[in-house]
C-alpha positions as CSV (number, residue, x, y, z in Angstrom):
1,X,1.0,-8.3,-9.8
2,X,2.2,-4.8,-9.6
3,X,0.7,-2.6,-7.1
4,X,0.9,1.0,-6.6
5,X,2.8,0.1,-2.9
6,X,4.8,-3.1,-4.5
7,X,6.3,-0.4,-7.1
8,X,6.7,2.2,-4.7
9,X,8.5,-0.3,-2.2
10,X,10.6,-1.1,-4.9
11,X,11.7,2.3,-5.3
12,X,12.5,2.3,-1.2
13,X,14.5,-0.7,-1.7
14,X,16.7,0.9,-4.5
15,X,17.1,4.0,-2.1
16,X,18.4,2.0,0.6
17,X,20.8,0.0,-1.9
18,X,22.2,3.7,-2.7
19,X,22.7,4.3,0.7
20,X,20.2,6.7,1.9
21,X,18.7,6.4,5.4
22,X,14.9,4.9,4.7
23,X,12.8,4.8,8.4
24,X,10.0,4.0,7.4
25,X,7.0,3.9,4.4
26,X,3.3,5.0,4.9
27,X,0.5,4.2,2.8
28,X,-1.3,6.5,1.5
29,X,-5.1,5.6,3.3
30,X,-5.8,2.6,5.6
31,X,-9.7,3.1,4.3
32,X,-11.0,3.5,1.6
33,X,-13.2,7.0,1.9
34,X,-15.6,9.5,0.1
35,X,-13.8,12.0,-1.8
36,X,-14.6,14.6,-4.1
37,X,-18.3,13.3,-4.2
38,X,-17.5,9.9,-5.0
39,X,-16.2,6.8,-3.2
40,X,-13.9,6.2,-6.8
41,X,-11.2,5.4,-7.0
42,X,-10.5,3.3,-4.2
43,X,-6.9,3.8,-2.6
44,X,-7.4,2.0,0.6
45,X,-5.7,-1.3,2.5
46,X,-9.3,-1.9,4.1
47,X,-12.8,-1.6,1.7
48,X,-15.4,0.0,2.7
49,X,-18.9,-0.9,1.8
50,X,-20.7,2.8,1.3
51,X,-24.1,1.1,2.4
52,X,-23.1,-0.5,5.6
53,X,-19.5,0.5,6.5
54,X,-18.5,-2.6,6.9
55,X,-14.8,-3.0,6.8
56,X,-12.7,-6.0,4.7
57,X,-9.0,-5.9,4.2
58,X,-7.7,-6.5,0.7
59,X,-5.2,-8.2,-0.8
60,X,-2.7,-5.9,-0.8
61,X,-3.3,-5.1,2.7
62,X,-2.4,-8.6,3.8
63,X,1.2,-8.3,0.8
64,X,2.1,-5.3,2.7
65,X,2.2,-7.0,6.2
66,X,3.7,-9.9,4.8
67,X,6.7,-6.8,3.6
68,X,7.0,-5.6,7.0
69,X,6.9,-8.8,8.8
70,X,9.8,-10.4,6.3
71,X,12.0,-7.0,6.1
72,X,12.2,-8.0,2.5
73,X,11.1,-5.5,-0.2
74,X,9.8,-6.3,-3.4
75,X,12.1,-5.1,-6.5
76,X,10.2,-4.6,-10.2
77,X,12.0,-3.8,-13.1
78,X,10.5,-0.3,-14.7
């Protein structure tokens, strides 16, 4: 599955095949939040339910962890 990080991680790899000095990648939100009125679309590592604020990591919260903690980037073709 392509994600919006696994494609843009992709992206950092190529940069760093070219050369260029890559320190680091940040997400864009650890939550997701209310924005604009809405709690839609949902951008976050971590859900948030609006009714109790309870807190449960996703999927791709636990795929980018397993990035960092293998140094290994995921490449997609375009």
């Amino acid at each position: 599955m392509v994600t919006l990080h696994t494609g843009a991680l992709s992206a950092v790899a190529a940069a760093l095949e070219d050369g260029l000095d890559i320190r680091g990648y940040l997400a864009w939100s650890a939550l997701d939040n209310y924005e604009w009125g809405s709690y839609q679309p949902t951008f976050g590592l971590i859900a948030v339910d609006p009714d109790t604020f309870a807190r449960t990591p996703k999927p791709s919260a636990a795929r980018l962890g397993g990035f960092a903690r293998t140094r290994v980037l995921p490449r997609v073709s375009v």
